[in-house]
C-alpha positions, 0 to 999 in steps of 0.5 A: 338326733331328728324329729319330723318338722311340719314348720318352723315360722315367726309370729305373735303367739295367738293363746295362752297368757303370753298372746300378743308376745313375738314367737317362734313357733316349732310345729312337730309333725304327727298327733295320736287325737283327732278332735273333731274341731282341729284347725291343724290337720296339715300337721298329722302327717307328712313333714321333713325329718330335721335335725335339733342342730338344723332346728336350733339354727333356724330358731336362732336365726328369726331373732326372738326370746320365746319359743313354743314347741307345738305340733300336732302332738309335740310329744308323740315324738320322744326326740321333743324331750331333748329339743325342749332343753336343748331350746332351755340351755339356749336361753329361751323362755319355752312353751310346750302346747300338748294335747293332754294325752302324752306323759307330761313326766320327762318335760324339763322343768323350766318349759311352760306347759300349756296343756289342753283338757279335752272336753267332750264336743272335741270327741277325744274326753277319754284320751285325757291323762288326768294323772298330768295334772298331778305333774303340772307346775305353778307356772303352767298352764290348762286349756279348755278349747269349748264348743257347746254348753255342755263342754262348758259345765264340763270344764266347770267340773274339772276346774272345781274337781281338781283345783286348777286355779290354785294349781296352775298360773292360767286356766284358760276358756276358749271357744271353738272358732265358728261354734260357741258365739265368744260373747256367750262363752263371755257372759257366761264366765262373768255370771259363774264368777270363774277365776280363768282367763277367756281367750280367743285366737289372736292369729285367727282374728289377725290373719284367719286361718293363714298357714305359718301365721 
């Protein structure tokens, strides 16, 4: 059983409510959107085809507790199902970073999804699988990744229309690094009085946009 791997590599995780938590990222090779914004472009093709034994084995190897399995898109690959439970049967607690077009369906139940809703700057709104949000569990996770105002009042709508805040643990409001100053994204968070969680992305502040970082 293989998947094509971009990287396997150890650092802080950057978003989601466990930033700042030592991780070992996987990174699946390969993604079926192109969000006019990404900052992973190195991951849509190309790789190494590895196997869930040699991938395990180098997850072991760095030392940590957390893993999350990123891509590209993780779930364009249906070789991802079994390596998030195998990574479950190890003992460590797992993350899944999906771009929100993939059936969340077959995920095991113990993976913390962190599910991005595409608004419309990122140029992929209509490949948003909203029958995910039915599947999504208490202890997962929405993402909303905002480059202008408009994705902004979007992602305000989604919040209020499909109850996300009750739904799910975090909701999450990051701007797009370069685009939406964050103190703007900030202000306008605190005035709207939203229950979500303002993020930015802890490794680009440490180490700007190092590969394996």
């Amino acid at each position: 059983m293989e998947l094509r791997l971009t990287e396997i590599f150890h650092s802080l995780q950057g978003e989601s409510r466990s930033v700042g938590r030592p991780t070992v990222f996987v990174r699946l090779t390969g993604c079926p959107q192109r969000c006019v914004w990404c900052d992973t472009e190195y991951a849509f093709q190309g790789g190494s085809r590895r196997t869930l034994t040699d991938i395990l084995a180098e997850v072991a190897s760095h030392g940590a507790h957390y893993v999350t399995v990123t891509g590209g898109e993780p779930l364009a690959q249906p070789n991802c199902l079994p390596l998030l439970t195998q990574l479950c049967d190890a003992g460590y607690d797992v993350s899944l970073e999906t771009g929100g077009a993939m059936d969340l369906a077959g995920v095991d139940p113990r993976v913390s999804v962190v599910m991005d809703l595409k608004a419309p700057d990122s140029g992929e709104m209509h490949n948003n699988r909203l029958g995910n949000i039915e599947l999504l569990k208490a202890s997962d996770q929405v993402k909303f990744v905002l480059a202008s105002r408009r994705d902004y009042d979007w992602a305000r709508m989604q919040l209020d229309q499909h109850q996300l805040a009750e739904r799910v643990s975090d909701v999450l409001f990051s701007p797009v690094w370069g685009q939406l100053p964050p103190a703007q994204l900030a202000q306008w968070i605190l005035e709207d009085r939203l229950p979500v969680r303002f993020q930015l992305q802890l490794h680009k502040l440490l180490w700007e946009d190092a590969r394996g970082r």
